[in-house]
N, C-alpha and C positions, 0 to 999 in steps of 0.2 A: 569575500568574507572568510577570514582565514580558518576562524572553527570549524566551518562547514568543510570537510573534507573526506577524499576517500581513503578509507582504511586501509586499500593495497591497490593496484594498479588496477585501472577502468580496463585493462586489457583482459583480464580473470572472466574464462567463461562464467556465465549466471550462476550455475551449480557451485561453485566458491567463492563469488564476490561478495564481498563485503564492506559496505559502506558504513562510516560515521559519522556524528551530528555529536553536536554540545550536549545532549543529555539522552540519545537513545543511539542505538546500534542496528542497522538492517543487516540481516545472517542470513542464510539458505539454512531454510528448516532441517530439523532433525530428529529422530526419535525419542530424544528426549523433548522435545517440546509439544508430544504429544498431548501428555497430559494435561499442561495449560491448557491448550487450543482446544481441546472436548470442554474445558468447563467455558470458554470464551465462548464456542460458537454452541454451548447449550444454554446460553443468557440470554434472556427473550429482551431484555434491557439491550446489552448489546446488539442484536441481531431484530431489534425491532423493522425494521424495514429490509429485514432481510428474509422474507420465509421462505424461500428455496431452502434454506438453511436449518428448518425447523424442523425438528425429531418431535414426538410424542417423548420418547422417555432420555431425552437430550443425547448429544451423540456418545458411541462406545469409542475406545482405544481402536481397535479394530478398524472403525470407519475413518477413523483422522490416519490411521497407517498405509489403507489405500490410498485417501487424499493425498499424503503427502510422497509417495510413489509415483500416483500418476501427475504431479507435479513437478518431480525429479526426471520424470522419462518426457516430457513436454520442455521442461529446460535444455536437458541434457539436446533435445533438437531442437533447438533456437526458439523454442516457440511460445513460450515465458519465460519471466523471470519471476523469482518468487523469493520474498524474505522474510521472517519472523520478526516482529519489532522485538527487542531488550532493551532493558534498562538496569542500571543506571548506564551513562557512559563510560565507565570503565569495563564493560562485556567483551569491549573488543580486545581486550589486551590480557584475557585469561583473569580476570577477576572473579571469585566464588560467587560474589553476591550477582545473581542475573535472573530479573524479573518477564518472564513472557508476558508484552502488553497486550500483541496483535499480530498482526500479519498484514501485509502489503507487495502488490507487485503489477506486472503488467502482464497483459497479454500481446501478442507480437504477430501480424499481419503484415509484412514484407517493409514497408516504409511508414508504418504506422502502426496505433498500441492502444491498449486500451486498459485505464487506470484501477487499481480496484483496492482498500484500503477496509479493514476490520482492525477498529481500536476498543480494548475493553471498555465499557464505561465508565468504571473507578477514575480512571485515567483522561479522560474528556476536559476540557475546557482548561485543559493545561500548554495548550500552543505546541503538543506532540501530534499531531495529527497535521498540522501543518508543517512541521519538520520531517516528519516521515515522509511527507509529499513531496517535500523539495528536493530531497535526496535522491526519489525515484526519478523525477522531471529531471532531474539535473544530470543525473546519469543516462537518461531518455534520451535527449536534447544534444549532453554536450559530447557523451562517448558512444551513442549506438546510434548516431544523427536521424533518426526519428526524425518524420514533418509535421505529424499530429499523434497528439494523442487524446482521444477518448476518456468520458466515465459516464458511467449513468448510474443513476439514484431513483428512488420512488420518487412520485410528486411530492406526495406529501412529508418527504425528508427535509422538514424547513431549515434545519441547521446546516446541514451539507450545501443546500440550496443557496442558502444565504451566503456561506462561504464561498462557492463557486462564482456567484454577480457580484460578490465584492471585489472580486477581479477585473470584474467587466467582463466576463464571458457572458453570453444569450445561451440561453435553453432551447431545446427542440424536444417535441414530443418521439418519444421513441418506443417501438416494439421490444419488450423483454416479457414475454408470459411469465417467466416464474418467480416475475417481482411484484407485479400488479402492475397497476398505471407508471408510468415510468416518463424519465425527461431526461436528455444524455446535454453534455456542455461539451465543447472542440477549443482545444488550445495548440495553436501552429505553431513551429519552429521560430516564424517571425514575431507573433505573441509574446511567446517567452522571454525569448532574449530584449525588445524592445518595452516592456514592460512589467510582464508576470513575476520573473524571477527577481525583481528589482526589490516589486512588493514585497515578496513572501522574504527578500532577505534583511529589508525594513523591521518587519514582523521579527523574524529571531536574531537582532541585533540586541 
């Protein structure tokens, strides 16, 4: 699908790659996207099933600037990848107007990853949330040859849930204490390419 493509070469350590989709842009964070990201991850809307995430008096500048340090020194050695969602689609080509949606990326375990995705909720049920995914899986799968990759969600996340078995992926119950009751889904290298990525480019056709 020709929209769907990377912004610069899949060869760009994590720390400056940059991938593009038809209407959002995946970046390696920056200190200006601080400010978005405190008021995204102080949104109990957003971050409902997320309370590892949860501050009392929502997060400071300060704590998103460790985040996003100890994210830069985990990439910087292979050990995520991490991107800020933007919009509109002209972000990646120096456009003023750029909206911080979210955040998305993996984590990296030698031959395998594990998925992890925060979209604000203004922004929900707009088919961004599946496009940010495929751009990560797609660069997972096609440039960092990944065999699986992970995600886990609360149980009772029925929209992620839903999304995930609409794939045809199965659930497993899975230990995450700082989620609550938790259920992780597995999508292999053979998965994807013989099915998943077929779907999801179905979806943003």
């Amino acid at each position: 699908m020709g929209e769907i493509s990377d912004c610069r070469e899949p060869s760009l350590p994590p720390e400056s790659l940059i991938l593009e989709g038809k209407r959002l842009v995946l970046k390696p964070p920056t200190a200006e996207d601080e400010g978005p990201m405190c008021m995204i991850y102080s949104d109990r809307i957003t971050t409902k099933h997320l309370p590892q995430h949860h501050r009392p008096d929502g997060w400071t500048k300060e704590e998103m600037t460790e985040r996003r340090r100890y994210q830069a020194e985990q990439c910087s050695q292979g050990k995520r990848i991490v991107f800020t969602i933007h919009l509109p689609e002209n972000a990646c080509s120096g456009g003023e107007t750029s909206i911080v949606a979210g955040t998305a990326g993996l984590t990296l375990d030698e031959d395998s990853g594990e998925f992890g995705i925060i979209l604000h909720h203004p922004f929900w049920k707009r088919g961004l949330c599946t496009e940010a995914t495929y751009l990560c899986l797609n660069y997972a799968f096609t440039s960092r040859s990944i065999k699986r990759v992970d995600w886990v969600t609360a149980k009772d996340n029925a929209q992620m849930r839903g999304w995930c078995e609409s794939l045809g992926l199965e659930a497993y119950d899975k230990e995450a204490p700082e989620m609550g009751e938790s259920v992780a889904y597995s999508l292999t290298r053979s998965e994807w390419y013989n099915n998943v990525r077929h779907i999801l480019e179905q979806r943003l056709s």
